[in-house]
C-alpha positions in Angstrom: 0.0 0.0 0.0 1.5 3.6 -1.0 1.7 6.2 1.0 -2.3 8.1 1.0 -4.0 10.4 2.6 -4.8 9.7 6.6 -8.6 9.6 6.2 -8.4 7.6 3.1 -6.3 5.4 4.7 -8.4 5.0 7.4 -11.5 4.7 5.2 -10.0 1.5 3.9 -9.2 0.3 7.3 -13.0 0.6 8.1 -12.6 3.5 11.1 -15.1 5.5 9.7 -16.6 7.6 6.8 -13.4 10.2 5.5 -15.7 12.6 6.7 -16.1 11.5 9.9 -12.4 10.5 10.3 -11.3 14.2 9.1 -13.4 15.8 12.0 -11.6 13.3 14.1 -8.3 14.7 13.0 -9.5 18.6 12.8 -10.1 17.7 16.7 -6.7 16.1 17.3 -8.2 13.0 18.6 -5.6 11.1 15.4 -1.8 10.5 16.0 0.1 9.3 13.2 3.4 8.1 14.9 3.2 9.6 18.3 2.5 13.2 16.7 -1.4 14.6 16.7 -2.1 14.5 13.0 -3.1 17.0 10.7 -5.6 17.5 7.9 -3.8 17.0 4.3 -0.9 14.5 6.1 -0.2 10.9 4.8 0.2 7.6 5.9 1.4 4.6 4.3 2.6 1.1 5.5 4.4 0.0 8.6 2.7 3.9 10.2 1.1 3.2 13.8 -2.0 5.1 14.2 -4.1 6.0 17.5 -7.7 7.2 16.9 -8.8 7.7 19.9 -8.4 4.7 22.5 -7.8 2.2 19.2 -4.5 1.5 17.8 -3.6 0.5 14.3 -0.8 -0.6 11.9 -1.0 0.6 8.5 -0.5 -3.1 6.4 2.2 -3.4 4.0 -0.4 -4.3 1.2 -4.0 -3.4 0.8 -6.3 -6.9 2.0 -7.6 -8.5 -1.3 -11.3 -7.3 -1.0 -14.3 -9.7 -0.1 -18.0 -9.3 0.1 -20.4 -11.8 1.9 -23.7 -12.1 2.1 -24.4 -13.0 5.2 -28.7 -14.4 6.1 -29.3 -12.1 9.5 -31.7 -14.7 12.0 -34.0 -12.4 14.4 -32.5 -12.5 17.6 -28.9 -11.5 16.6 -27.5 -7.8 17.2 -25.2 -6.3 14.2 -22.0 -5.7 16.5 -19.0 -6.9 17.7 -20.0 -7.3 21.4 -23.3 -6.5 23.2 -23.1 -5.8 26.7 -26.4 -7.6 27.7 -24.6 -10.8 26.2 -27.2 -11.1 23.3 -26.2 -13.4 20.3 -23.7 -10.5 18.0 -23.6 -10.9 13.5 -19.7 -11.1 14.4 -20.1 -13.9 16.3 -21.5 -15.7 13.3 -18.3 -14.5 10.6 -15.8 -16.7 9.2 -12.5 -16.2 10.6 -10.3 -13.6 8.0 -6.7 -13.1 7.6 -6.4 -10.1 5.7 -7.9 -6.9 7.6 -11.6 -7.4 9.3 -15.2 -7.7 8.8 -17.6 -4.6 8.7 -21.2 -4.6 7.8 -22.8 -2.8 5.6 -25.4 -0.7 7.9 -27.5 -2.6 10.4 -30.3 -4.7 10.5 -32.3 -4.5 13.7 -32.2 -7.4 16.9 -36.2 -9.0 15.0 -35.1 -8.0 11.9 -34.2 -10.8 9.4 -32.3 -10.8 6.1 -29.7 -9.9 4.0 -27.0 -8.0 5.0 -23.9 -7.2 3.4 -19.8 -8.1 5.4 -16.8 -6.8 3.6 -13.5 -6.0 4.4 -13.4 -3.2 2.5 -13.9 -0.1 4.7 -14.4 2.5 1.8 -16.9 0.2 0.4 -19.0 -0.2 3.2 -19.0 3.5 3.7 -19.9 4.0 -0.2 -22.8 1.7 0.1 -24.2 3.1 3.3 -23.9 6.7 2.5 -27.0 8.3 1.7 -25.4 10.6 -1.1 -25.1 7.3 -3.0 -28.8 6.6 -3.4 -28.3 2.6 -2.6 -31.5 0.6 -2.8 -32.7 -1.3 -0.1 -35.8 -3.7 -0.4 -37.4 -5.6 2.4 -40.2 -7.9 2.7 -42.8 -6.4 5.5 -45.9 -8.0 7.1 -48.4 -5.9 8.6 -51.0 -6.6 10.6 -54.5 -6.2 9.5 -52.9 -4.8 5.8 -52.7 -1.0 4.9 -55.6 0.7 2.9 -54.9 2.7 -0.5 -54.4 6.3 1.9 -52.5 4.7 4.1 -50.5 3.2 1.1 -50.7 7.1 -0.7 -49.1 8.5 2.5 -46.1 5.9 2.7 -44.9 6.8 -1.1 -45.9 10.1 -0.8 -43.9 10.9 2.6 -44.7 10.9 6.5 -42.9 12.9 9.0 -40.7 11.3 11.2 -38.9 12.6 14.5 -36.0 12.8 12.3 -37.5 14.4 8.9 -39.2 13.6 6.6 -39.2 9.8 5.0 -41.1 8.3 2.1 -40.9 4.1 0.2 -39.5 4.7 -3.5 -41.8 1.9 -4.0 -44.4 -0.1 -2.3 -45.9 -3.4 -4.0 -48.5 -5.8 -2.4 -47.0 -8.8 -2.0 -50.1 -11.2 -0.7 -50.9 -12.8 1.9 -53.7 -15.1 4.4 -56.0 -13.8 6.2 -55.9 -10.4 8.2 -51.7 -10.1 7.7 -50.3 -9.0 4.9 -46.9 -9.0 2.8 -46.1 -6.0 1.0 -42.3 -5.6 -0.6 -41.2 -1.8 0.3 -38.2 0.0 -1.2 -35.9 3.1 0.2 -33.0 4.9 -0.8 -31.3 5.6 2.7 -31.1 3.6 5.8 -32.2 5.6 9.3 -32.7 4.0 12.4 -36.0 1.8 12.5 -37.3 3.4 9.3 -39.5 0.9 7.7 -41.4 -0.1 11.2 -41.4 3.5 12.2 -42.7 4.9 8.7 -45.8 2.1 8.9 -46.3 2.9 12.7 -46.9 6.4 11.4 -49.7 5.8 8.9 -50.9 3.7 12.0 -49.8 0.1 10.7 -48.7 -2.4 12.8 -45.1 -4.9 12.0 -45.2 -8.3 12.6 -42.5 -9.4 10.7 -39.8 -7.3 8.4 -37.0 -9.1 6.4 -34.5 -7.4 3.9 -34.5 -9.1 1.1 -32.0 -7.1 -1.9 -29.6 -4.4 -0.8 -28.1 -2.5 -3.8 -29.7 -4.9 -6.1 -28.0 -8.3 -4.7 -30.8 -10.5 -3.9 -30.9 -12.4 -1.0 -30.3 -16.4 -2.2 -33.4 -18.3 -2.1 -31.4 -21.4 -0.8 -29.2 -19.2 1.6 -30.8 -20.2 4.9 -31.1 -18.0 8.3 -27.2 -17.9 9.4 -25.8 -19.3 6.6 -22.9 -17.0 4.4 -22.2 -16.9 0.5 -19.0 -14.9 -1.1 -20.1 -12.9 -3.6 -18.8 -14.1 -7.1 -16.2 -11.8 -8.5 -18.4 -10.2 -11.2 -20.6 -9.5 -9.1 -18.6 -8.1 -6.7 -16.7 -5.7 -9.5 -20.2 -4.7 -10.1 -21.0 -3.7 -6.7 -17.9 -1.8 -6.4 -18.1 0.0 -9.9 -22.0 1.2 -8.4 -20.2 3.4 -6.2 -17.2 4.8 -8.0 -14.5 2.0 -7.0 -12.0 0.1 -9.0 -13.1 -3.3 -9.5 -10.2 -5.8 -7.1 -7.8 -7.8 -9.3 -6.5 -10.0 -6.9 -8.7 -12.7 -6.5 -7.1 -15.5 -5.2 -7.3 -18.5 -7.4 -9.3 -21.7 -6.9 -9.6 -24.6 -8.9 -12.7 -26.1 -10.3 -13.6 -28.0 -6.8 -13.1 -25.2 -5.2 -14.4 -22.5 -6.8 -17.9 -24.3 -7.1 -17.5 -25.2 -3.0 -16.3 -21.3 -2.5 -20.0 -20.0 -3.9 -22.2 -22.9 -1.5 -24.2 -21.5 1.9 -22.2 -22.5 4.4 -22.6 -22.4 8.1 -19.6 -20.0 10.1 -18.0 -22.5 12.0 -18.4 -25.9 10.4 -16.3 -28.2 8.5 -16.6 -28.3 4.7 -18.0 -31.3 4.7 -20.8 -30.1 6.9 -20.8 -27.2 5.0 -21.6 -29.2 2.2 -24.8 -30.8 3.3 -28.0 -29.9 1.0 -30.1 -26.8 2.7 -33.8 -27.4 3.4 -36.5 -24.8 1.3 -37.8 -22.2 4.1 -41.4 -22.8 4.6 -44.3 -21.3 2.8 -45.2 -19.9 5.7 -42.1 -18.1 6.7 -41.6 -16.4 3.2 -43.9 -14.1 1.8 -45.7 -14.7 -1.5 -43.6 -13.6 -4.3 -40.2 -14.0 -2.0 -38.1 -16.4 -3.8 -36.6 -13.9 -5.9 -34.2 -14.8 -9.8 -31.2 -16.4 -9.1 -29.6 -13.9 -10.9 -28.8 -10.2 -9.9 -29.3 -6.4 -11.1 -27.0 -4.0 -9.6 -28.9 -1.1 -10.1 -27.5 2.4 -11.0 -27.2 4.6 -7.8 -29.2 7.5 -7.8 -27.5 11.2 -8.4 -25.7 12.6 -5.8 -27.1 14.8 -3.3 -24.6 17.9 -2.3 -22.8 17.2 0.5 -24.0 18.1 3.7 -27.5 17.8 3.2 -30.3 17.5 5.1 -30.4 13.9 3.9 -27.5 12.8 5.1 -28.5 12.1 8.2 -28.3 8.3 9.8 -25.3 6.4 7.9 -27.0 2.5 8.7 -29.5 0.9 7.2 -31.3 -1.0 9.9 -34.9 -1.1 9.0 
């Protein structure tokens, strides 16, 4: 890795946004080397740097990148460590050997679904920032269904305690009896957004599953804690969406192994475990309409906003 600017460097590293991580260092809470750093210095490799109470190494060589797509059960918490000793995502991750494993946003302790892992700081931060547009769809039950106004309000906007939010789209999805499925899109990721926006029209959420973020669909076969590597072309895509250089390092497997690298497989098991045929969810734990093309669209992010805007509030995307 050359020498680059500290909050790029960082960036990669996954420590933050560059925005974030140069208030950091207008603050003088970054030492590069012992010395309090300052806005427009460098780093490069074998550099020890202190953010705060953390301490890093810059590596000699940036990590090959990786995405996952990891299936989110209800009941875990998108962290590293909870304090109440709840079940964490990190928990659940492979082991790596080339940098560490950040998510892409959040997805909420009873939400389900897919959420992005990569190792690639700047990535994550690309895909989560709101001036990027990046579509997220989830699959939402409500109880007792929504009527056309309330319908009319969600695309048209309701206010929230943190602005104003609206659903790109909103599709009715089916369903039995008083519940139903509906299949809502966003463009930004706040805090609770999807049950908060229904609770506003006065709709109730029984159940809420992501099921594409950025256009990468959640596999139909991938079971609840269960990970798949993206597939390089796909992964150049992703990257590409957001204004990065597609990686050109991929490691590289033979035939056995590159068709084992793309199965689910369960964090913590032995291949051969790993290998073992996944059961079909249930009908009735997957809306109508939920078994989405094998294939993917990455979709085109949407223009940028100016920085600074009103929109960029919450960086996460945790439904």
């Amino acid at each position: 890795m050359e020498r680059q600017r500290l909050q790029k460097v960082l960036a990669a590293m996954g420590l933050g946004s560059r925005r974030k991580i140069e208030n950091w260092i207008a603050e003088g809470q970054v030492r590069v080397n012992g010395r309090i750093a300052s806005l427009g210095d460098h780093a490069g490799p074998g550099d020890i740097i202190e953010v705060g109470d953390r301490r890093v190494q810059v590596p000699g060589e940036r990590p090959v990148r990786r995405v996952l797509i990891y299936h989110k059960p209800e009941g875990q918490i998108t962290a590293n460590h909870d304090p109440e000793g709840r079940p964490t995502v990190a928990e659940h991750l492979p082991s790596i050997r080339e940098g560490r494993w950040i998510t892409v946003g959040r997805l909420d302790f009873n939400t389900s679904g897919l959420l992005l892992v990569t190792n690639d700081g700047e990535l994550a931060n690309r895909l989560m920032h709101p001036s990027y547009g990046i579509e997220r769809t989830y699959a939402v039950r409500v109880r007792g269904g929504l009527d056309d106004e309330q319908q009319k309000r969600l695309l048209e906007g309701v206010e929230l305690d943190d602005g104003m939010a609206q659903f790109a789209r909103l599709v009715d999805a089916g369903g039995e009896g008083i519940n139903r499925w509906y299949h809502v899109s966003l463009h930004e990721g706040r805090n609770r957004e999807v049950r908060r926006m229904i609770e506003a029209v006065g709709g109730q959420v029984a159940r809420l599953i992501r099921i594409s973020y950025a256009g990468i669909p959640l596999p139909p076969r991938l079971r609840p804690g269960k990970i798949q590597e993206l597939e390089p072309a796909i992964e150049a895509a992703l990257a590409e969406l957001v204004g990065l250089k597609p990686e050109t390092r991929h490691k590289t497997l033979g035939r056995h192994e590159t068709r084992r690298a793309h199965k689910p497989f369960k964090a913590g098991k032995s291949v051969r475990e790993s290998r073992r045929p996944s059961r079909r969810r249930s009908g009735d734990d997957a809306p109508e309409g939920h078994s989405l093309k094998r294939e993917t669209t990455i979709k085109p992010a949407r223009s940028r906003r100016k920085a600074g805007s009103s929109t960029n509030r919450g960086r996460g995307s945790r439904g």
